[in-house]
C-alpha atoms as an extended CHARMM CRD file, in Angstrom:
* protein
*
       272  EXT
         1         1  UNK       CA              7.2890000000     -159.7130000000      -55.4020000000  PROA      1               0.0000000000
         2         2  UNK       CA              6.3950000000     -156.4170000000      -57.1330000000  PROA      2               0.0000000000
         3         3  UNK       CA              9.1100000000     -154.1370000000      -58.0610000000  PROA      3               0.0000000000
         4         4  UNK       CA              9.0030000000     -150.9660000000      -55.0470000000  PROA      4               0.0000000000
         5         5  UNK       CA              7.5240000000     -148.2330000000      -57.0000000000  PROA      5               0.0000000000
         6         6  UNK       CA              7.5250000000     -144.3650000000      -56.0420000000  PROA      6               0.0000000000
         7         7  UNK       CA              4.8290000000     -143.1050000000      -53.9380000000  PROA      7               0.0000000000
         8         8  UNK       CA              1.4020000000     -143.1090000000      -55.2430000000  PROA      8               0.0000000000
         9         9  UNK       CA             -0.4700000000     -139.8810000000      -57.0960000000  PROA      9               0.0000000000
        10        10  UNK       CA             -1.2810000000     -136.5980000000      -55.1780000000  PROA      10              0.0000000000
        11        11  UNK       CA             -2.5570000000     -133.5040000000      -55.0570000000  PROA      11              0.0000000000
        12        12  UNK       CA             -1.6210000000     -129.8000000000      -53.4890000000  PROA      12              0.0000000000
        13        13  UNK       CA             -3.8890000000     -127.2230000000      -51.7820000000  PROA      13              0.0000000000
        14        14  UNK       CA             -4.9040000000     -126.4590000000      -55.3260000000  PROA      14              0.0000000000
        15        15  UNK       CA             -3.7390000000     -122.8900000000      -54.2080000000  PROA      15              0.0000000000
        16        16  UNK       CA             -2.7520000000     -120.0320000000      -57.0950000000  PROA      16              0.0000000000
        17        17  UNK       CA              0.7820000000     -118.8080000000      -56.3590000000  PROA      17              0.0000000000
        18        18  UNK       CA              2.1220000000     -115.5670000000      -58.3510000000  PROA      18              0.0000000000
        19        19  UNK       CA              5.4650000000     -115.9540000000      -59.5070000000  PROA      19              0.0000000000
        20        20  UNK       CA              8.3640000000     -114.3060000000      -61.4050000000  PROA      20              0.0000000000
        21        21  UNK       CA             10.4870000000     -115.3830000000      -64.0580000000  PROA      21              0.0000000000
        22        22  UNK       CA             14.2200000000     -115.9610000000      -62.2030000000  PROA      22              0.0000000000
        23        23  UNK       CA             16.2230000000     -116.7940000000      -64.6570000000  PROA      23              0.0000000000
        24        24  UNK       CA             15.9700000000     -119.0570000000      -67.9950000000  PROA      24              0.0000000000
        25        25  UNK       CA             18.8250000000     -121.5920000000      -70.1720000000  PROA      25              0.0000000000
        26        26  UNK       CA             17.9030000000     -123.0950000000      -73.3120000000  PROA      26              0.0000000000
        27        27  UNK       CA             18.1000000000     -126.9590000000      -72.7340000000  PROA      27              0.0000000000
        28        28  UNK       CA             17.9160000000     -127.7510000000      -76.4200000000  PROA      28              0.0000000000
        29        29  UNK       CA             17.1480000000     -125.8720000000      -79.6960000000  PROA      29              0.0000000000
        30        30  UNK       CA             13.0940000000     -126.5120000000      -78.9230000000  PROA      30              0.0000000000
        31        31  UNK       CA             13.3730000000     -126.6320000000      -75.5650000000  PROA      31              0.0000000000
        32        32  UNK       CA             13.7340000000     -123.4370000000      -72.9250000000  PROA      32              0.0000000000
        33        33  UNK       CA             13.7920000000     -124.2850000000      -69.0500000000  PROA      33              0.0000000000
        34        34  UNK       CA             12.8650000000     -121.3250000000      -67.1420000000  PROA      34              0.0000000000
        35        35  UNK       CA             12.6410000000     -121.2500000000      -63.4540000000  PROA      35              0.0000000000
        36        36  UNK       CA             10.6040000000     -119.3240000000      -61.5390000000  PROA      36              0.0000000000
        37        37  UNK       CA             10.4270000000     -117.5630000000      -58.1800000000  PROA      37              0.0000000000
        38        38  UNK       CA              8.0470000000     -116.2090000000      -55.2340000000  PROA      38              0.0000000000
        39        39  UNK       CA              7.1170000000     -116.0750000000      -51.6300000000  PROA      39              0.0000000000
        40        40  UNK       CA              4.1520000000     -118.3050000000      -52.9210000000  PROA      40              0.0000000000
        41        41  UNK       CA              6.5610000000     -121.7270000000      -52.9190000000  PROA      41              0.0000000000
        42        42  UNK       CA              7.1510000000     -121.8660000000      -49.2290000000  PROA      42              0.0000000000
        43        43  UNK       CA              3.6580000000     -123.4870000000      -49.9050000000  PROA      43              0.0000000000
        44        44  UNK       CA              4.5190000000     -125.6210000000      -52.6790000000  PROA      44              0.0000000000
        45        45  UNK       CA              3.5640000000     -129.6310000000      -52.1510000000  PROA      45              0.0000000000
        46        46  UNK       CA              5.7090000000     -132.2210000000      -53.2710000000  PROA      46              0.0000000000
        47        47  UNK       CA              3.4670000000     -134.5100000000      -54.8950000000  PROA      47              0.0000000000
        48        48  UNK       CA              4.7380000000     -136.9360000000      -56.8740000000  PROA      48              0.0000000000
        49        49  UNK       CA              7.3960000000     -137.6510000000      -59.5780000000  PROA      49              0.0000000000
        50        50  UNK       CA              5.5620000000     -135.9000000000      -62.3880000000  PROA      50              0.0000000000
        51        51  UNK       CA              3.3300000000     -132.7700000000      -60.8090000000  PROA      51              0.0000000000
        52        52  UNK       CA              1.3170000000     -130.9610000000      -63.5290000000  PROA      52              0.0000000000
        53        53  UNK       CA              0.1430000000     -127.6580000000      -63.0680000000  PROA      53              0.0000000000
        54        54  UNK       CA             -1.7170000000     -124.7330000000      -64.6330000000  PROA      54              0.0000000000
        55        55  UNK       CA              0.6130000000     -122.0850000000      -65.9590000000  PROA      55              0.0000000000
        56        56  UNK       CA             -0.5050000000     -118.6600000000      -65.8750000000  PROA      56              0.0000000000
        57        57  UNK       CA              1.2960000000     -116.5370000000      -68.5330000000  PROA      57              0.0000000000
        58        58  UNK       CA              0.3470000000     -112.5960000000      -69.2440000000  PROA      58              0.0000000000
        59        59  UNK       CA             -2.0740000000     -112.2570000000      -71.8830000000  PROA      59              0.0000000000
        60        60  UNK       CA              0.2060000000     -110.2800000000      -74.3870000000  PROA      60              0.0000000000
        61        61  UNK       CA              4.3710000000     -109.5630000000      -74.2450000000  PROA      61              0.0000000000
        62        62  UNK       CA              4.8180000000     -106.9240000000      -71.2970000000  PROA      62              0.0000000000
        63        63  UNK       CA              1.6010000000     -107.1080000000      -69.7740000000  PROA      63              0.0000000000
        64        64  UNK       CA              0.6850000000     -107.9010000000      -66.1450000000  PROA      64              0.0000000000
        65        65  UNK       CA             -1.1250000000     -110.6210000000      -64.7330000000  PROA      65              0.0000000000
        66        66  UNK       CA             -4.2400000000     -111.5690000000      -62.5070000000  PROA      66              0.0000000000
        67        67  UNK       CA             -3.8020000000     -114.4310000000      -60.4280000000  PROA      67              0.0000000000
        68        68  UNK       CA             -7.4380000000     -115.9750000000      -59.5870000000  PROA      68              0.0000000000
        69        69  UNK       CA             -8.3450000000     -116.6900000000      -55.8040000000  PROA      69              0.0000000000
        70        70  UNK       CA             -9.9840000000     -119.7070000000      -56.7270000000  PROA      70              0.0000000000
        71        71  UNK       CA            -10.1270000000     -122.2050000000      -54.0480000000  PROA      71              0.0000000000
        72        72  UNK       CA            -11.5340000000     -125.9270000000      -52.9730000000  PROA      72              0.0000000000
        73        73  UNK       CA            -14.8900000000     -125.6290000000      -51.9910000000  PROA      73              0.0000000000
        74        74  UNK       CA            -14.9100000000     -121.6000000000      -53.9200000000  PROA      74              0.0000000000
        75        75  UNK       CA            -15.2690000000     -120.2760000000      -56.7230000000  PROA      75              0.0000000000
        76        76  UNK       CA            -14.3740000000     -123.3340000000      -59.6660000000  PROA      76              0.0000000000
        77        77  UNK       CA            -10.2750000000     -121.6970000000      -61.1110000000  PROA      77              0.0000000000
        78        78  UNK       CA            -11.8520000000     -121.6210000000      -64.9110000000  PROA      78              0.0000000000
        79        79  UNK       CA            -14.4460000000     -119.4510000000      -63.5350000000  PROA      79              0.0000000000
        80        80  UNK       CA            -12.4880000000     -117.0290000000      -61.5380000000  PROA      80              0.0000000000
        81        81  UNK       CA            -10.0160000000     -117.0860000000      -64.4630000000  PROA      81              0.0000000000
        82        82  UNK       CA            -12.7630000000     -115.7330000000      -66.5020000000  PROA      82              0.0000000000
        83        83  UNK       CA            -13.8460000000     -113.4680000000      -64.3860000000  PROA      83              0.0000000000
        84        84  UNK       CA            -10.5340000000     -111.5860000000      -64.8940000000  PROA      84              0.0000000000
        85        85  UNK       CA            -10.1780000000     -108.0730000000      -66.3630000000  PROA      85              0.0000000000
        86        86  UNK       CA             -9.3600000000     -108.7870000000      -69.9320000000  PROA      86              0.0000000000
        87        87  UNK       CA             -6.6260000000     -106.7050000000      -70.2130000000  PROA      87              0.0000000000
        88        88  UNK       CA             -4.7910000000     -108.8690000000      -67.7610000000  PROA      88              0.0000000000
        89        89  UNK       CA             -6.4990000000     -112.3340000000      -67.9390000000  PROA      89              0.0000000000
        90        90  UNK       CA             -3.7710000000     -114.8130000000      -68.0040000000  PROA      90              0.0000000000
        91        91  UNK       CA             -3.1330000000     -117.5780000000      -70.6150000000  PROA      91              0.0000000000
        92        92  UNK       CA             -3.8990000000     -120.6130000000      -69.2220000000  PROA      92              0.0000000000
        93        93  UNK       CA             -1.7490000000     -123.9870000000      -69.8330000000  PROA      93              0.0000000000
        94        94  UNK       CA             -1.0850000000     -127.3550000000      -68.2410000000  PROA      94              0.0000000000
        95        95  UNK       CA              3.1240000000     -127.9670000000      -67.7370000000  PROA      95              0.0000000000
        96        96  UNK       CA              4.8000000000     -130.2540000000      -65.8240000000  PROA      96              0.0000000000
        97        97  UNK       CA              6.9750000000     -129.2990000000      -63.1790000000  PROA      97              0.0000000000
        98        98  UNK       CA             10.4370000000     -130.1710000000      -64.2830000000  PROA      98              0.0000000000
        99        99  UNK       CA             12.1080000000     -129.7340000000      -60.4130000000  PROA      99              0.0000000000
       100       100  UNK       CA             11.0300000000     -127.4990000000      -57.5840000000  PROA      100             0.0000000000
       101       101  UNK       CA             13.2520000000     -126.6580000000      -55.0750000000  PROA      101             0.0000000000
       102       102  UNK       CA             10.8860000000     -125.2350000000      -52.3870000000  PROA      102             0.0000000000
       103       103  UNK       CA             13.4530000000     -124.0890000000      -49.7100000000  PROA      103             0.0000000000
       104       104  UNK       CA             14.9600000000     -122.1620000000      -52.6520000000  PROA      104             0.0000000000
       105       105  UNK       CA             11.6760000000     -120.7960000000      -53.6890000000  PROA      105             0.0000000000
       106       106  UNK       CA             11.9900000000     -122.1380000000      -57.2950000000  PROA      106             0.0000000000
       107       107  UNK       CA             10.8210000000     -124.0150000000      -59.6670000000  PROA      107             0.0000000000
       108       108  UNK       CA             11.9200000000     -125.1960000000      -63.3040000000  PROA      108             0.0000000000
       109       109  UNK       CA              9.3440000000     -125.5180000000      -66.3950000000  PROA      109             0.0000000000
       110       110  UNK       CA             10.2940000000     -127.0290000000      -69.6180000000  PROA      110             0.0000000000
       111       111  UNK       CA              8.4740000000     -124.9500000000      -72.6840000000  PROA      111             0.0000000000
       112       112  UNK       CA              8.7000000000     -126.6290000000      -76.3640000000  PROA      112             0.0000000000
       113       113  UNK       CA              9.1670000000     -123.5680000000      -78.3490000000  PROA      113             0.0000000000
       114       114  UNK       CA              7.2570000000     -123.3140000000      -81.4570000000  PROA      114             0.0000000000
       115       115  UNK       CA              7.9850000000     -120.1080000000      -82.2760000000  PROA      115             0.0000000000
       116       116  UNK       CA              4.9960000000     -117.6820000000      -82.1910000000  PROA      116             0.0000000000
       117       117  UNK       CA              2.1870000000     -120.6010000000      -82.6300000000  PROA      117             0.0000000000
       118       118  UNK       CA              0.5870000000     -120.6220000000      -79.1300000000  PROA      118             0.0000000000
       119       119  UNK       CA              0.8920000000     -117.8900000000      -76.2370000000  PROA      119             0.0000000000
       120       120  UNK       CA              3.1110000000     -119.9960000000      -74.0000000000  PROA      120             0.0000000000
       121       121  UNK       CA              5.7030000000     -121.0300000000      -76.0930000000  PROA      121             0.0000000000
       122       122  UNK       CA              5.9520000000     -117.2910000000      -77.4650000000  PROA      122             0.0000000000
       123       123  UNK       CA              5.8180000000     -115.6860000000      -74.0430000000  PROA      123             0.0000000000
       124       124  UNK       CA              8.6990000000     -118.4960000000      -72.5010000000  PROA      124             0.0000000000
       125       125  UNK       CA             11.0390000000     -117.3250000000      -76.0450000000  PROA      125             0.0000000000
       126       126  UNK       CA             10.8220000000     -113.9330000000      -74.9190000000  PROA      126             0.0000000000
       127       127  UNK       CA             10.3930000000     -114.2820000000      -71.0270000000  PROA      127             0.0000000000
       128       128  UNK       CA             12.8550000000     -112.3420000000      -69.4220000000  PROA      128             0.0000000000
       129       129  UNK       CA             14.0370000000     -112.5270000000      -65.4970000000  PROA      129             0.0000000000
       130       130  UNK       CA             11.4890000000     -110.1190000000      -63.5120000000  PROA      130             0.0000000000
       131       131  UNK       CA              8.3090000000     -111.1990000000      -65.9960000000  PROA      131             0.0000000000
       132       132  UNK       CA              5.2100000000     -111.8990000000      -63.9030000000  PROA      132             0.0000000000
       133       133  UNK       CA              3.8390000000     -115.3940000000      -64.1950000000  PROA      133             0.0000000000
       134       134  UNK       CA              1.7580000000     -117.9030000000      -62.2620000000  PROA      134             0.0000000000
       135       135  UNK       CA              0.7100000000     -121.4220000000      -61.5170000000  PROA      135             0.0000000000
       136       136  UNK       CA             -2.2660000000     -122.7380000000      -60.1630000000  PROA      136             0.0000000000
       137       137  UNK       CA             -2.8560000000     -126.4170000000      -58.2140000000  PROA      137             0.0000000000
       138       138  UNK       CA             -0.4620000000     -129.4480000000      -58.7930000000  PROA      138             0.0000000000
       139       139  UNK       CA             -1.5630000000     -132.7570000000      -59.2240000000  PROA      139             0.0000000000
       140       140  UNK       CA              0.5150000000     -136.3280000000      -60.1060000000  PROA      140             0.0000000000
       141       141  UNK       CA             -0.9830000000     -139.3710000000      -61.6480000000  PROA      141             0.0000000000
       142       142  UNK       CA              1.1020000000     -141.5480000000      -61.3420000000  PROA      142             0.0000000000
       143       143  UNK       CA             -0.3750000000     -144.4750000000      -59.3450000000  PROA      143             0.0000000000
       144       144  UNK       CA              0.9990000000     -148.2670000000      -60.8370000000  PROA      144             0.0000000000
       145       145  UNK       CA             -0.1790000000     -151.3220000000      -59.5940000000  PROA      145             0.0000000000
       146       146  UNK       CA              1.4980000000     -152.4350000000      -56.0500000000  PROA      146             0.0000000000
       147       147  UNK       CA              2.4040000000     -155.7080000000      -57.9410000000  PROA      147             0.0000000000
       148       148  UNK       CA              3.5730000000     -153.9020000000      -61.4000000000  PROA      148             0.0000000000
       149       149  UNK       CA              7.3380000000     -155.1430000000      -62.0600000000  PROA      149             0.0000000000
       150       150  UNK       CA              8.1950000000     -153.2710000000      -65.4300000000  PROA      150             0.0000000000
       151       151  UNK       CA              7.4430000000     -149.6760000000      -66.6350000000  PROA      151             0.0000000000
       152       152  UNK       CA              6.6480000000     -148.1250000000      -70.4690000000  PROA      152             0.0000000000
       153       153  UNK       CA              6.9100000000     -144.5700000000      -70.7860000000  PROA      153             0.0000000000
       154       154  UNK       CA              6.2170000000     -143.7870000000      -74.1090000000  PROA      154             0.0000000000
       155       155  UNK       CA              5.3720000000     -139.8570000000      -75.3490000000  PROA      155             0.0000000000
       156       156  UNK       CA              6.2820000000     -137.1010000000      -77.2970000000  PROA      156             0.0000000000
       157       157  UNK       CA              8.5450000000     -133.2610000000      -76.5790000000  PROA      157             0.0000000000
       158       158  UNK       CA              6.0550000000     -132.1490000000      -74.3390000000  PROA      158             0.0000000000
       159       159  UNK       CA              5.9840000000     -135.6000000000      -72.2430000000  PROA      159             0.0000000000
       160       160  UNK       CA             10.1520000000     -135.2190000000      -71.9860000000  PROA      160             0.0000000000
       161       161  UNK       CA              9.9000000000     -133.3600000000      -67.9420000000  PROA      161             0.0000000000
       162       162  UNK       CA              7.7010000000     -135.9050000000      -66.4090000000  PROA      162             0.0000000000
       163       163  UNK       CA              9.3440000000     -138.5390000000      -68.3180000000  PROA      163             0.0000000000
       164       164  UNK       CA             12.3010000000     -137.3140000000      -66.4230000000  PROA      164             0.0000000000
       165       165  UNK       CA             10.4820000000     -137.5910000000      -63.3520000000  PROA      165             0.0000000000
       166       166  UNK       CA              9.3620000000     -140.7930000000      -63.8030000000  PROA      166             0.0000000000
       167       167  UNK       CA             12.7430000000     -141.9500000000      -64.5760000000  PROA      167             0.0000000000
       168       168  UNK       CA             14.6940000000     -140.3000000000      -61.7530000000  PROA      168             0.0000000000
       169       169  UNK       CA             12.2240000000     -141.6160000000      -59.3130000000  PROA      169             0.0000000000
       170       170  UNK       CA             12.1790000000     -146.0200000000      -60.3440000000  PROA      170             0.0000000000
       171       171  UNK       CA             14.7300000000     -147.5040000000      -57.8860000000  PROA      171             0.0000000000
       172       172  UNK       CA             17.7330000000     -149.5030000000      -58.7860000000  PROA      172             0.0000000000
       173       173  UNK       CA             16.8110000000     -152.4730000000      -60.1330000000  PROA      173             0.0000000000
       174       174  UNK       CA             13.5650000000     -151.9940000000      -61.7920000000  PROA      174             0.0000000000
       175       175  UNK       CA             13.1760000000     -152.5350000000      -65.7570000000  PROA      175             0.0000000000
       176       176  UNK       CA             11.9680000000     -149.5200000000      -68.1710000000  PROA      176             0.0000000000
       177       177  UNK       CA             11.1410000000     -149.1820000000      -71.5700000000  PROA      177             0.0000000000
       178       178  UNK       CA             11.5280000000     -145.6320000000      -72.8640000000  PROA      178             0.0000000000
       179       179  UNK       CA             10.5640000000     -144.3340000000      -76.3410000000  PROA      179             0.0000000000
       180       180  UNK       CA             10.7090000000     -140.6280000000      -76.7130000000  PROA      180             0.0000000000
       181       181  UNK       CA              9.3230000000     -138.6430000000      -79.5290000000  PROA      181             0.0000000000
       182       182  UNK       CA             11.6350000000     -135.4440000000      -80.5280000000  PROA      182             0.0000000000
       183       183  UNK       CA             12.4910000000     -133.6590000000      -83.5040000000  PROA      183             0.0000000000
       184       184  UNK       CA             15.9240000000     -134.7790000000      -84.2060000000  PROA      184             0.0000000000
       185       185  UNK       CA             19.2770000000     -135.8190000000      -82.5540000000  PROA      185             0.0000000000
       186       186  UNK       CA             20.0930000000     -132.6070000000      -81.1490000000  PROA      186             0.0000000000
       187       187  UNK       CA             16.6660000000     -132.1850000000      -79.1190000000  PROA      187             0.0000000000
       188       188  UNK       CA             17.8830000000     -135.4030000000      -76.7810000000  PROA      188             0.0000000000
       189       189  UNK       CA             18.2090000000     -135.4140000000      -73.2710000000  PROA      189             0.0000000000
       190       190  UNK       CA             20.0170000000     -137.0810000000      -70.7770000000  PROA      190             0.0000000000
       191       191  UNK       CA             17.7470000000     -139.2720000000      -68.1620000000  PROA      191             0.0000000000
       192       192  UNK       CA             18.9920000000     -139.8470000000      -65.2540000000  PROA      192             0.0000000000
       193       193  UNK       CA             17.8430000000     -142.9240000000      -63.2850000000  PROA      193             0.0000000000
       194       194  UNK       CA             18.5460000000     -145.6880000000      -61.3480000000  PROA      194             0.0000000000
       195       195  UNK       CA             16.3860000000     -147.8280000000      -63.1330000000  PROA      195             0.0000000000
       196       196  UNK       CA             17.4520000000     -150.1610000000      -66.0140000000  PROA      196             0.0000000000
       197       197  UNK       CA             16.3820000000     -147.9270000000      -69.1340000000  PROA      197             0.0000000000
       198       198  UNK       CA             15.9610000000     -148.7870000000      -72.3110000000  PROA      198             0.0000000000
       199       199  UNK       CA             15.8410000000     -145.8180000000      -74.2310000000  PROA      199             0.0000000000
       200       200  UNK       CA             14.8680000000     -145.2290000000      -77.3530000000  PROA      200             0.0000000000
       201       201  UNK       CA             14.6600000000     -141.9520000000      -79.3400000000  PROA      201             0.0000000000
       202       202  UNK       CA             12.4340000000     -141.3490000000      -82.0030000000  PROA      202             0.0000000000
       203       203  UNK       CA             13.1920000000     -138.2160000000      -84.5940000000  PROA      203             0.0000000000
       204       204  UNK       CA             10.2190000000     -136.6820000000      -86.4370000000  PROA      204             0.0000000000
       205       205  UNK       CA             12.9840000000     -135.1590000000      -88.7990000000  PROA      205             0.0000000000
       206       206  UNK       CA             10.9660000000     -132.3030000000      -89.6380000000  PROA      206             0.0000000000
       207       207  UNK       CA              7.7080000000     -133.8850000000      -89.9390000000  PROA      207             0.0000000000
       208       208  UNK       CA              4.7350000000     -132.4760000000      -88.1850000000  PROA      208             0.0000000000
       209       209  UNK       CA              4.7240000000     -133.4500000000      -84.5280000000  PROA      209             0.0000000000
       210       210  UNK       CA              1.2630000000     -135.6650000000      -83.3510000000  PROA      210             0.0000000000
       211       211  UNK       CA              1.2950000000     -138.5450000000      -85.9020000000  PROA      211             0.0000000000
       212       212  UNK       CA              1.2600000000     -141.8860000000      -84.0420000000  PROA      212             0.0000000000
       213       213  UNK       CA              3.0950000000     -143.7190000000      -86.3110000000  PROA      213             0.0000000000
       214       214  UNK       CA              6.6030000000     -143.1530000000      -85.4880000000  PROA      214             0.0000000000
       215       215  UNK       CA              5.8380000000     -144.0420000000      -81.3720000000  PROA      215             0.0000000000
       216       216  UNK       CA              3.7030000000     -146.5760000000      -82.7740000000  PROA      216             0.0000000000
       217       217  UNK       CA              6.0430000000     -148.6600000000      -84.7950000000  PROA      217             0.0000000000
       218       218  UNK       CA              8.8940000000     -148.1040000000      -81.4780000000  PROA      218             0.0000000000
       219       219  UNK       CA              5.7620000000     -149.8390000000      -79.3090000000  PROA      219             0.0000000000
       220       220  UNK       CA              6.0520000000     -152.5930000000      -82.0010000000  PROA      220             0.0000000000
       221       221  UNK       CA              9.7290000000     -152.8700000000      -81.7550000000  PROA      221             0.0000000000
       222       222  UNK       CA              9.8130000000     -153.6110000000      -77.7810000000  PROA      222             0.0000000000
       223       223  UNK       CA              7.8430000000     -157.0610000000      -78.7020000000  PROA      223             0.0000000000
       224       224  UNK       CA              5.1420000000     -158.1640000000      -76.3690000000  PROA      224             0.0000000000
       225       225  UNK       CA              4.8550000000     -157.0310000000      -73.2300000000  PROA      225             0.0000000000
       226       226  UNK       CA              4.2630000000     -159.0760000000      -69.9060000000  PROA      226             0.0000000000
       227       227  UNK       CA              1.0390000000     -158.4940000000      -68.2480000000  PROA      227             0.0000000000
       228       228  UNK       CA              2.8340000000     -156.8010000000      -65.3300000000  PROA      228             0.0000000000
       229       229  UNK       CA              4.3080000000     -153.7180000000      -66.5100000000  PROA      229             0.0000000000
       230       230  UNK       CA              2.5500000000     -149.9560000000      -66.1940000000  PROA      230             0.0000000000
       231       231  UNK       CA              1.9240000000     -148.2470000000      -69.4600000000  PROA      231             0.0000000000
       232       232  UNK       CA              2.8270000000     -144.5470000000      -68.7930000000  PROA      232             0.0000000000
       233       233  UNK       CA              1.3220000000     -142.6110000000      -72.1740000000  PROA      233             0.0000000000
       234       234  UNK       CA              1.5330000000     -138.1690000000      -72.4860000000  PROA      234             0.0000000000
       235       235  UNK       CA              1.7220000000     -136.1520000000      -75.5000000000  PROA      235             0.0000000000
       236       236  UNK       CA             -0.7530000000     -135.1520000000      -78.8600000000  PROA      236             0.0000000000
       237       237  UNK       CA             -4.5290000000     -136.5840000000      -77.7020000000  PROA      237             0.0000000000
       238       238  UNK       CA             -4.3390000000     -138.7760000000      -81.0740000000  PROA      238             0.0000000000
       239       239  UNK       CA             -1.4330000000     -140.2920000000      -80.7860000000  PROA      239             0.0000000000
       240       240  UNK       CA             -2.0840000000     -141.1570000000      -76.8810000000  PROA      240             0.0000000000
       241       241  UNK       CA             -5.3110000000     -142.5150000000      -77.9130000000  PROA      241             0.0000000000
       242       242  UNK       CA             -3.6990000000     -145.0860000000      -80.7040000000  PROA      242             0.0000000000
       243       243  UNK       CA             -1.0110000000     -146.0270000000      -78.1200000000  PROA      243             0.0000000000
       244       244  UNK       CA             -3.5790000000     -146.8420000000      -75.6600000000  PROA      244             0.0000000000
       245       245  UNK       CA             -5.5030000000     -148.9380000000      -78.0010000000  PROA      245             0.0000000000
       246       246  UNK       CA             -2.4230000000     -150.9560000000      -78.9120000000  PROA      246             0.0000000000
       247       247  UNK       CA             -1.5830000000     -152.0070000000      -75.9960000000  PROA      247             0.0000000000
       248       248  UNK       CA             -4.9520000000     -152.8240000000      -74.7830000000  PROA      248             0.0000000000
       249       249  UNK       CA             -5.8770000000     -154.3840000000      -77.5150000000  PROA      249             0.0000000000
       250       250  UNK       CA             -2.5420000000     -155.5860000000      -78.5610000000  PROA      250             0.0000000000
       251       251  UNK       CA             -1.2120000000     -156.8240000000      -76.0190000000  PROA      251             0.0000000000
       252       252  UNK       CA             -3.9150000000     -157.2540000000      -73.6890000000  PROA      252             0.0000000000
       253       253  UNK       CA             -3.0630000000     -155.0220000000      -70.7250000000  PROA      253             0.0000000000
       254       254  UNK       CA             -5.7860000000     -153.9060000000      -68.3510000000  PROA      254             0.0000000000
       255       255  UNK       CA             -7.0920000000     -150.7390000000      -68.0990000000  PROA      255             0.0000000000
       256       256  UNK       CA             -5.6460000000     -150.3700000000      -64.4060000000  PROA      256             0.0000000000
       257       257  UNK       CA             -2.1070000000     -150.7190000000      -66.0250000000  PROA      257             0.0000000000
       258       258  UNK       CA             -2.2830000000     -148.0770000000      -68.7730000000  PROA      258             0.0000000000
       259       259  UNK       CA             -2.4390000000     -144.5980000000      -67.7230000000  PROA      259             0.0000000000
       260       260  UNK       CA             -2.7050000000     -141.8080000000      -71.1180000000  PROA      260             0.0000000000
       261       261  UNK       CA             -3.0250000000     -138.2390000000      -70.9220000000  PROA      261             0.0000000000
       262       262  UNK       CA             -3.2310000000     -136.1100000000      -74.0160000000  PROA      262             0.0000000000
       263       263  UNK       CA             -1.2690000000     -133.0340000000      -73.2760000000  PROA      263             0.0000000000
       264       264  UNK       CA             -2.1050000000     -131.2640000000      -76.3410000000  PROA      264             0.0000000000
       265       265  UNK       CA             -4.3800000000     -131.7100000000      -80.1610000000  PROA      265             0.0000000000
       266       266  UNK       CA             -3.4840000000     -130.4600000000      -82.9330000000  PROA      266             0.0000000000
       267       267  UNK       CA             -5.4660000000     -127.5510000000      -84.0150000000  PROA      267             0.0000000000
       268       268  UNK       CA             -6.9330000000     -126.5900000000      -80.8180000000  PROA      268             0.0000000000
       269       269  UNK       CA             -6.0370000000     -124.5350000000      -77.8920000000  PROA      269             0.0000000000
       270       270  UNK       CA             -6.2630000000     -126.1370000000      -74.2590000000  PROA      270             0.0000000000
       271       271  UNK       CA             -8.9620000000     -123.9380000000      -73.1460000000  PROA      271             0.0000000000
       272       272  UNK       CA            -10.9710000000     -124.6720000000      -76.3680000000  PROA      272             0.0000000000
């Protein structure tokens, strides 16, 4: 008998919902969680345990924002986003949802701060409470096998909120490898889960995030794994891509039981 798994992938109304900043903590030294607030979230959709969704920041530090009407069936969102005045065309980037709390009207994002590098991690380091920001559509892929019995969730910083989802949402009982990808001791979170977790932490220790070999070699360490378990993969496109490989080539899982997203590449923007 398969182990009971959470429920399977969905998708919102694919709405836009304009937002302010409420209030925001720093989790970690690279790490800011800042929730956000609106009339817009007594629409919100629960869909799954790790909902990604477009973030719309301002385009510069104390500007306003456009929020495109685009809707299913309308206008396609990267078209009405670019149909925006340019003066407040919003940065566009894809977070996960770290917890919503629709009755409250809030939400929490997790932002990796790099400093002034890209747009959203600048704008979340100096987001203050009252700052206008958005979202657009969320979406959750996580959909294992009815018969999987054992999870790997492998990924890097910016994997770390729907690796939390994942976690919190595997029932008592079921088995997890967990290899997470973070700077160094003091970027470590708790995960709280049911589940049986084995966790491991990787630290970068100052090296540049993206390389594969680090998750890699902690894929290596967990030995060969049984045909039945769901590969869960998020972080830097290259490094996703050589985890993928490895374990369909390495240890022969099927393409059904490996799901990979690459959150981010080094070197580009999202909307390049």
């Amino acid at each position: 008998m398969g182990t009971p798994r959470p429920a399977p992938a969905g998708r919102d109304s694919l709405r836009a919902y304009r937002l302010t900043v409420a209030r925001k903590r720093t989790v970690t030294p690279h790490l800011a969680r800042i929730t956000v607030t609106g009339a817009d979230l007594d629409h919100f959709t629960d869909v799954g345990p790790e909902p990604r969704c477009k973030v719309l920041v301002p385009p510069r530090p104390g500007a306003d924002i456009s929020i495109p009407h685009a809707v299913p069936g309308g206008t396609p969102f990267w078209d009405a986003v670019r149909a925006l005045p340019e003066s407040s065309r919003p940065v566009v980037r894809t977070y996960t949802v770290r917890a919503a709390r629709p009755a409250q009207r809030e939400i929490d994002i997790d932002f990796v701060l790099h400093g002034d590098t890209g747009p959203a991690s600048a704008w979340a380091g100096a987001a203050q409470p009252g700052d206008p920001v958005g979202i657009y559509g969320c979406l959750s892929s996580f959909a294992p096998p009815a018969d999987t019995t054992a999870y790997l969730l492998i990924g890097d910083d910016t994997s770390l909120p729907a690796i939390n989802g994942i976690a919190g949402a595997l029932p008592a009982g079921t088995r997890a490898h967990v290899s997470i990808e973070v700077d160094g001791p003091v970027d470590e979170q708790p995960l709280d889960s049911a589940a049986d977790l084995k966790l491991t932490w990787v630290h970068r220790a100052g090296a540049e995030p993206g390389g594969p070999e680090r998750l890699l070699a902690a894929l290596r360490a967990v030995g060969q794994v049984e045909p039945t378990t769901f590969a869960w993969v998020a972080g830097e496109s290259a490094m996703v891509q050589a985890i993928r490989s490895e374990l369909v080539l390495g240890h022969d899982l099927t393409r059904q039981r490996v799901y990979f997203s690459g959150y981010w590449r080094r070197g580009h923007a999202e909307d390049d």
